[in-house]
C-alpha positions, 0 to 999 in steps of 0.5 A, a space after each residue: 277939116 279933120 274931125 276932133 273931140 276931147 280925146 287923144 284924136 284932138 291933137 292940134 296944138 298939143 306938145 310932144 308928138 314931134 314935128 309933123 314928118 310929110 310922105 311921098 304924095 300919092 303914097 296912101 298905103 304901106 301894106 296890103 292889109 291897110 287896102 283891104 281895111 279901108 275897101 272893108 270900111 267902104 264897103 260895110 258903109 253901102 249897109 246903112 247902119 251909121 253915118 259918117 259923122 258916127 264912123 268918125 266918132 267910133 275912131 276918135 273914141 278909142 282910149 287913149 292909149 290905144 289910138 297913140 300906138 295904133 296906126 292910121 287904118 289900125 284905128 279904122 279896123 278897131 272902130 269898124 269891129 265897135 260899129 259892127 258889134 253896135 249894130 248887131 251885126 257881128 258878135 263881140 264873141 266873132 271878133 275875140 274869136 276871129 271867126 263866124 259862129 252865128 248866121 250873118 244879117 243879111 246886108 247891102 254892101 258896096 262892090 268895087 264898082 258900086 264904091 267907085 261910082 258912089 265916092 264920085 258921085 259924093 254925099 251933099 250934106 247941105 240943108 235947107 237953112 231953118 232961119 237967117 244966118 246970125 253971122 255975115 263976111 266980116 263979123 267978128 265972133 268968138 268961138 265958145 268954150 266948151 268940152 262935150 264928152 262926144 263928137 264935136 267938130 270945134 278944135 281944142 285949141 281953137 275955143 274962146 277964141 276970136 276971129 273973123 268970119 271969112 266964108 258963109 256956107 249955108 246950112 249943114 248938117 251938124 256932126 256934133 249931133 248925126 254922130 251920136 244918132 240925134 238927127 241931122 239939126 242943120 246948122 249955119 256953117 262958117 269958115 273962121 279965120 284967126 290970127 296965128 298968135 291968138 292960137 298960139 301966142 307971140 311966138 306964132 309968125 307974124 304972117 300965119 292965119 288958120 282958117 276952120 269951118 264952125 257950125 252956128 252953134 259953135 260961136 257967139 258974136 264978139 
């Protein structure tokens, strides 16, 4: 499940945009700049200064405006210039220049190799769980209705909603709060189905379910 929070990224279930246009399976890139910016991402990421929960929010908080005209690895070039100014590793004044004006931070970074060996391997973000889970198969919850001004993995148009609990995962980290440098807080983790016209009202088709993941913290027992 994608990532959302209450900004122009939370785009589920928002009118306006058009319908959903697929592309050709196996087409991730439109030009060489778009390979170059996603291999610059992957590779920065081996030097450790954020997390992946905090990459997701350095692209999902980008005003408005500028993340609805920017294309898809556009908004991963300008949240990696935030992340690498955040943390000290390039100057504000670098980026505005396009060029290197102080020695750089000596870092650990990924090669083509190192990259390919680790997204293999892949990152397990379960945890011990620190108590029982609250939620079993079958129970029915409600999602709650809040709207944090940070990172959050409950969509827009799934809050105060019902549904029932389809899968129980075990605990996981909680992006909610990695994103912002608050620890990892595990948390029981769930996957939700709902009836598609209580997301979306009676005009949703009769047959439509929509299943996400939510975090313990993001549902109370109906």
């Amino acid at each position: 499940m994608r990532s959302v929070v209450n900004s122009a990224a939370d785009l589920g279930g928002m009118m306006g945009f058009g319908p959903v246009v697929p592309e050709p399976e196996g087409e991730y890139f439109h030009a060489d700049w778009e390979r170059r910016a996603l291999a610059l991402t992957l590779a920065i990421g081996a030097a450790g200064r954020w997390s992946i929960d905090a990459g997701r929010h350095a692209r999902e908080s980008l005003h408005p405006a500028e993340y609805l005209t920017s294309s898809y690895y556009a908004i991963w070039v300008k949240a990696l210039e935030r992340l690498l100014v955040a943390t000290e590793l390039v100057d504000a004044d670098e980026i505005a220049q396009r060029r290197v004006l102080t020695p750089g931070v000596p870092v650990r970074a990924w090669s083509a190799t190192d990259a390919e060996k680790a997204l293999a391997a892949g990152s397990p973000y379960d945890r011990p769980a620190q108590g029982p889970a609250r939620f079993a198969v079958g129970d029915a919850v409600r999602t709650r209705v809040v709207h944090p001004t940070g990172h959050t993995r409950l969509p827009r148009y799934a809050r105060g909603k019902t549904g029932v609990v389809e899968r129980v995962h075990g605990a996981h980290v909680l992006p909610d709060a990695h994103a912002h440098g608050a620890g990892e807080q595990p948390q029981w983790l769930y996957t939700v189905r709902f009836d598609g016209r209580e997301l979306w009202g009676a005009a949703a088709a009769p047959d439509l379910n929509v299943t996400i993941e939510a975090w313990e913290g993001h549902l109370d027992p109906v």
